[in-house]
C-alpha positions as CSV (number, residue, x, y, z in Angstrom):
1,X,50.5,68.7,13.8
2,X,48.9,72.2,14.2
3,X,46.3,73.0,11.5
4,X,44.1,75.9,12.6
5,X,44.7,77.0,16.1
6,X,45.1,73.8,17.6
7,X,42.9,71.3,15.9
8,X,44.7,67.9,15.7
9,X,43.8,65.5,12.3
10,X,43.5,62.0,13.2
11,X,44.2,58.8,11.4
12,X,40.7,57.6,10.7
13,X,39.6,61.2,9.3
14,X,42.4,60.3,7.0
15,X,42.4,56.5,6.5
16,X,39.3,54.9,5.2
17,X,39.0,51.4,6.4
18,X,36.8,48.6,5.3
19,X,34.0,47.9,7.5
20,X,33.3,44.9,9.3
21,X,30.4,42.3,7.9
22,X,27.8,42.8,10.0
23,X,27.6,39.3,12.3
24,X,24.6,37.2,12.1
25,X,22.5,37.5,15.3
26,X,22.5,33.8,16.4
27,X,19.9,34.1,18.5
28,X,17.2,35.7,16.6
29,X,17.6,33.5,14.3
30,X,17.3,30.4,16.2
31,X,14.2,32.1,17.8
32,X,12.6,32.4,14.1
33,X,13.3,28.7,13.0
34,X,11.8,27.4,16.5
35,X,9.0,29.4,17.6
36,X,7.9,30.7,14.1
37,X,6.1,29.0,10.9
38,X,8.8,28.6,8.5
39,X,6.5,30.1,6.0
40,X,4.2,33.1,7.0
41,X,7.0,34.2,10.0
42,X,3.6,34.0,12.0
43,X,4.2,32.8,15.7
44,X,3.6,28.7,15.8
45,X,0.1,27.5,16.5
46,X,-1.4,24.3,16.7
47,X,-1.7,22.3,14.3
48,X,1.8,22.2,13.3
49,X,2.9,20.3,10.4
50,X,6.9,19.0,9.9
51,X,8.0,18.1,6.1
52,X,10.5,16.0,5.9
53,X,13.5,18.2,5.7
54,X,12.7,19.3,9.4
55,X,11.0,22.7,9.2
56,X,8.1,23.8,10.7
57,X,5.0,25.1,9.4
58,X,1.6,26.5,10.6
59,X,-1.0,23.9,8.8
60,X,-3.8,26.6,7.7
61,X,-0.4,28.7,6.1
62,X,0.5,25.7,4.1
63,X,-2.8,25.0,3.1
64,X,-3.2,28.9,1.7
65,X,0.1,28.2,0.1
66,X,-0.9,25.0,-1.8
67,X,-3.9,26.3,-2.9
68,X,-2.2,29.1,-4.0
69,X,1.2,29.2,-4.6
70,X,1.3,32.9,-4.8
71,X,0.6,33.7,-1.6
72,X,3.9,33.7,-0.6
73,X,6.4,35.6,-2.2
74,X,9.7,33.2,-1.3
75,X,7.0,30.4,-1.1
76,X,9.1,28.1,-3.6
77,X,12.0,28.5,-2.2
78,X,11.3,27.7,1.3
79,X,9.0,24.4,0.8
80,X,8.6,24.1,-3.0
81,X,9.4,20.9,-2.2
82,X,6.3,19.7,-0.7
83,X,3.5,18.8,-3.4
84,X,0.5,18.2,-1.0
85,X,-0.2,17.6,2.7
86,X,1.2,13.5,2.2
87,X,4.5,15.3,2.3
88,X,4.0,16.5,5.5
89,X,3.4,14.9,9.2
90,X,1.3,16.6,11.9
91,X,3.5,16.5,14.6
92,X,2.2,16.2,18.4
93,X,4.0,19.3,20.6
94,X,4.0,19.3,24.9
95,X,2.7,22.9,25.3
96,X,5.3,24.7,27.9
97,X,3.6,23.7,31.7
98,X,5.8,27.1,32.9
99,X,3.9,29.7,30.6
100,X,-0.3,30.8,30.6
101,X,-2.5,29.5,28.7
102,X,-2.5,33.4,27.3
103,X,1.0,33.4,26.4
104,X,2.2,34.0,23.4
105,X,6.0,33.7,21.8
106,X,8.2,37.0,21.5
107,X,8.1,39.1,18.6
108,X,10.0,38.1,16.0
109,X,12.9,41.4,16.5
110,X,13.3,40.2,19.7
111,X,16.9,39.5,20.4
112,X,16.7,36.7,23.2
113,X,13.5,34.8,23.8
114,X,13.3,33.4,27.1
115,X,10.6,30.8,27.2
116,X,9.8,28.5,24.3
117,X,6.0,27.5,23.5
118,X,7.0,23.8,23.5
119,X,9.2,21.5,25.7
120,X,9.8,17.8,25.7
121,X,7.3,15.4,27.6
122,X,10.2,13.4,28.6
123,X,12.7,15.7,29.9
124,X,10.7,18.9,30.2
125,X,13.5,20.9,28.4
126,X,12.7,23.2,26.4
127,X,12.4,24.0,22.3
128,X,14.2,26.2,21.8
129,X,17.2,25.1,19.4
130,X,19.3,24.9,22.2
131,X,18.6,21.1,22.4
132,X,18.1,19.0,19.9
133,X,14.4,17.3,18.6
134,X,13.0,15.3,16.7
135,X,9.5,13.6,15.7
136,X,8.5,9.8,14.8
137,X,6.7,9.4,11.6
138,X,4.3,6.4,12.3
139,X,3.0,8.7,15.6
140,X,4.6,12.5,14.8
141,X,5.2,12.8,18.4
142,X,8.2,15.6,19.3
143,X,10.6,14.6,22.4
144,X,14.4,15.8,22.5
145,X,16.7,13.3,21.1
146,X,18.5,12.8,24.8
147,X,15.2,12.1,26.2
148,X,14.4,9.8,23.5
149,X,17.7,7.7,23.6
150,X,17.8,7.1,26.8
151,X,14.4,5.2,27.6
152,X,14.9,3.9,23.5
153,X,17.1,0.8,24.4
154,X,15.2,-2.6,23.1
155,X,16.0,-3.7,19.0
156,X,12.2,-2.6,18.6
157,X,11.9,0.8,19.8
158,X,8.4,2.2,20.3
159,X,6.6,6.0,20.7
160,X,7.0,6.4,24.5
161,X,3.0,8.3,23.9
162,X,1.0,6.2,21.9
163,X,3.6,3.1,21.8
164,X,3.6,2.8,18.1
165,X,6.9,1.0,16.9
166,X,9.3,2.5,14.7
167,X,12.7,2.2,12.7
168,X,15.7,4.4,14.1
169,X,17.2,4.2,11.1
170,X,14.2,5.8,9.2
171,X,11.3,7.1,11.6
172,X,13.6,9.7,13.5
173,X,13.2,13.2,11.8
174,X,15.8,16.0,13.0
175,X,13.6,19.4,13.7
176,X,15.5,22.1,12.0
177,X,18.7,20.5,11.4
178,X,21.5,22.7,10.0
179,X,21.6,24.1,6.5
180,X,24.0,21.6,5.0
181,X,22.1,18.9,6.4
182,X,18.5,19.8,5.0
183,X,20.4,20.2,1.3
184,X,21.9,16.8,2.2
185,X,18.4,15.8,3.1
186,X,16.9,17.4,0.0
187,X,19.0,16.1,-2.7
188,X,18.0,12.3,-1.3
189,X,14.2,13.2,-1.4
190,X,14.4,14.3,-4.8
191,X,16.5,11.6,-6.1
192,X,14.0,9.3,-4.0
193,X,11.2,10.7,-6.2
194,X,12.7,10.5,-9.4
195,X,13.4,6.7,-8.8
196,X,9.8,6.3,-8.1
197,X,8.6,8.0,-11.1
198,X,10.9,5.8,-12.8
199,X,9.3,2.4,-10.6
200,X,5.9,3.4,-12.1
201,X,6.2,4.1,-15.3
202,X,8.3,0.4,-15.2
203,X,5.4,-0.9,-14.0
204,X,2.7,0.9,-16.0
205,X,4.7,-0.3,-19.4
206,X,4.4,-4.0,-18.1
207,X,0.9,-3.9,-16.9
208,X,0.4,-2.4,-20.6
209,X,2.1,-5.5,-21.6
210,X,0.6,-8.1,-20.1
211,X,-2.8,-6.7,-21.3
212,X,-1.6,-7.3,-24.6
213,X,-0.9,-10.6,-24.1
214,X,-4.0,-11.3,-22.6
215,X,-6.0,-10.0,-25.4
216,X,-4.1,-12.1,-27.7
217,X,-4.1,-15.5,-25.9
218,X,-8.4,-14.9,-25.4
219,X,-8.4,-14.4,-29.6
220,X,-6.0,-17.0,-30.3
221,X,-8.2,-20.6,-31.3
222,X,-8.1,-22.8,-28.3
223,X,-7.1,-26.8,-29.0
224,X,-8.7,-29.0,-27.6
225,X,-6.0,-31.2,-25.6
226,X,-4.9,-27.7,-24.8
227,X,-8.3,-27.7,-22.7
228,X,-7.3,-30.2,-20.0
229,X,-8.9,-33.9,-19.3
230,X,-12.1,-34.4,-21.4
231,X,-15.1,-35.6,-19.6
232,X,-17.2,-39.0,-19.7
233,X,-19.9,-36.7,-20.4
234,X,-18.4,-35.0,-23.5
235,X,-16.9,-38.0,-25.0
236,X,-20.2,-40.0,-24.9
237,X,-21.8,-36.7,-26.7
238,X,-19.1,-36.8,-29.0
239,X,-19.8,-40.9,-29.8
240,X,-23.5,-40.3,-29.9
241,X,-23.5,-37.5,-33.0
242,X,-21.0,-39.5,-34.4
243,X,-23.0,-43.0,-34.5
244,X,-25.9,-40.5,-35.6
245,X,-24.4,-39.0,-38.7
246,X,-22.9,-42.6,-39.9
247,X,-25.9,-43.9,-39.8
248,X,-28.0,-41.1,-41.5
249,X,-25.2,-41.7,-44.4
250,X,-25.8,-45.5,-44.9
251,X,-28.7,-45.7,-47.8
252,X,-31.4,-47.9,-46.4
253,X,-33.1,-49.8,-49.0
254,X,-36.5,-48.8,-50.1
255,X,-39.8,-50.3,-50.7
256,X,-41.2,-51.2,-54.1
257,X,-43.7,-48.9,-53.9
258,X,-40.9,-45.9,-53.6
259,X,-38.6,-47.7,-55.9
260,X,-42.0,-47.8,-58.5
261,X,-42.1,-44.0,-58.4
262,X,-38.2,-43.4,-59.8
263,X,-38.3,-46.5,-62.1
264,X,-38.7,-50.6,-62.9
265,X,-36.0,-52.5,-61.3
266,X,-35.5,-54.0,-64.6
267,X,-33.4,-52.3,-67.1
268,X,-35.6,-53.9,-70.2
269,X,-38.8,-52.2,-69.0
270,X,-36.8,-49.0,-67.9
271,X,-38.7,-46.2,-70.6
272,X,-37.2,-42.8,-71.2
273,X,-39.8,-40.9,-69.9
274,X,-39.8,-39.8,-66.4
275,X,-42.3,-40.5,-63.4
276,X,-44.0,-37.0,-64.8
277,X,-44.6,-37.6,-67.6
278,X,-45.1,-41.2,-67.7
279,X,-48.4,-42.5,-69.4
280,X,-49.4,-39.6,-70.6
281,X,-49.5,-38.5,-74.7
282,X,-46.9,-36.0,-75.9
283,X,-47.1,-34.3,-79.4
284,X,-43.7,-35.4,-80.2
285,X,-44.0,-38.9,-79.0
């Protein structure tokens, strides 16, 4: 339809349409959880540190961050979980053999990254998050999980670098597994943490209580059976101060010169006065 010489209205001029979400650019960021620290966005540099819900951290920006937990402005929500550096494990990387020495990761807006810092001593493939990793906790060495399960074949697996055994079951951390895994992951470790809080305080409570009764059994009066098996030694002291204090109680008799001094044997010639004031001439006599 004509409107001014012409001009033809369309249906979008007229129509407003909702607009599409705007779609998540995978691979930026898959770039920014594999070749950046988790928590200062700062290109990954050795030492790297792993917690145990998979992420990856420069050690010197979790340092600042424990030390001061303002440093960071989303610093609690990213790894409030982690209390101090025994929360974390030092992971051993392979350093890509196809890059410089000089080389450095893309910037962090780039859209596709083509080389990854780190690769996979086993396979030589590279991390990326196109593969999947993980590290050992007794050795924090990093291989890709393929790599690792197929030279990983004995009941007693060990670190293919340093040959440290470890459990599959519970020594095999996923690197940056997917979101619903590390909340997964994070609900165990907190419930993990309570139940030890609860073990301790169990067992501070019973320590408390066996103090108690200690105290009170050193204060309570020992018997003497109670004491074991006496001694030939002790028994013959024991017989010796008791043949000592029966005799010292049997009156001996005493000489007539002693008896003199407290009286006459006879009862006729017994006088009233006593041995002080015997022969001697009272006023009232």
């Amino acid at each position: 339809m004509g409107n001014d010489g012409g001009s033809f209205v369309k249906r979008t001029e007229l129509v407003k349409t909702r607009k599409k979400p705007e779609q998540r650019d995978e691979d930026s960021a898959r770039a920014a959880k594999w070749f950046f620290c988790a928590l200062s966005k700062k290109p990954l540099q050795e030492p790297v540190v792993a917690c145990a819900l998979g992420k990856l951290y420069n050690k010197d920006a979790l340092l600042e961050y424990l030390l001061d937990k303002s440093a960071y402005g989303d610093g609690d929500k990213i790894c409030g979980h982690i209390r101090s550096l025994k929360d974390v494990k030092q992971i051993v990387l392979t350093p890509n053999p196809s890059l410089s020495p000089s080389a450095t990761t893309a910037p962090v807006d780039s859209s596709a990254p083509t080389k990854a810092p780190f690769v996979c001593p086993l396979t030589l493939k590279e991390m990326n998050g196109m593969h999947r990793f993980v590290y050992l906790r007794p050795s924090g060495c990093v291989f890709s999980e393929a790599g690792l399960r197929a030279i990983s074949s004995s009941d007693t697996p060990t670190c293919p670098t340093t040959g440290a055994r470890y459990d599959p079951t519970k020594d095999v951390v996923e690197l940056n597994p997917k979101e619903e895994d590390q909340l997964t992951l994070l609900h165990a470790l907190l419930a993990a943490r309570e139940a030890e809080g609860e073990g301790k305080k169990k067992k501070r409570k019973a320590d408390r209580e066996g103090e108690g009764k200690a105290k009170k059994a050193k204060k309570a009066p020992v018997v003497g059976p109670a004491l074991g098996p006496t001694s030939d030694v002790v028994l013959g002291a024991r017989k010796a101060v008791a043949a000592a204090l029966k005799e010292s109680s049997v009156a001996k008799p005493r000489s007539d010169a002693v008896q003199s001094i407290f009286g006459p044997k006879d009862k006729k010639d017994q006088q009233t006065e006593s041995w002080m004031t015997r022969g001697t001439w009272t006023r009232y006599a």
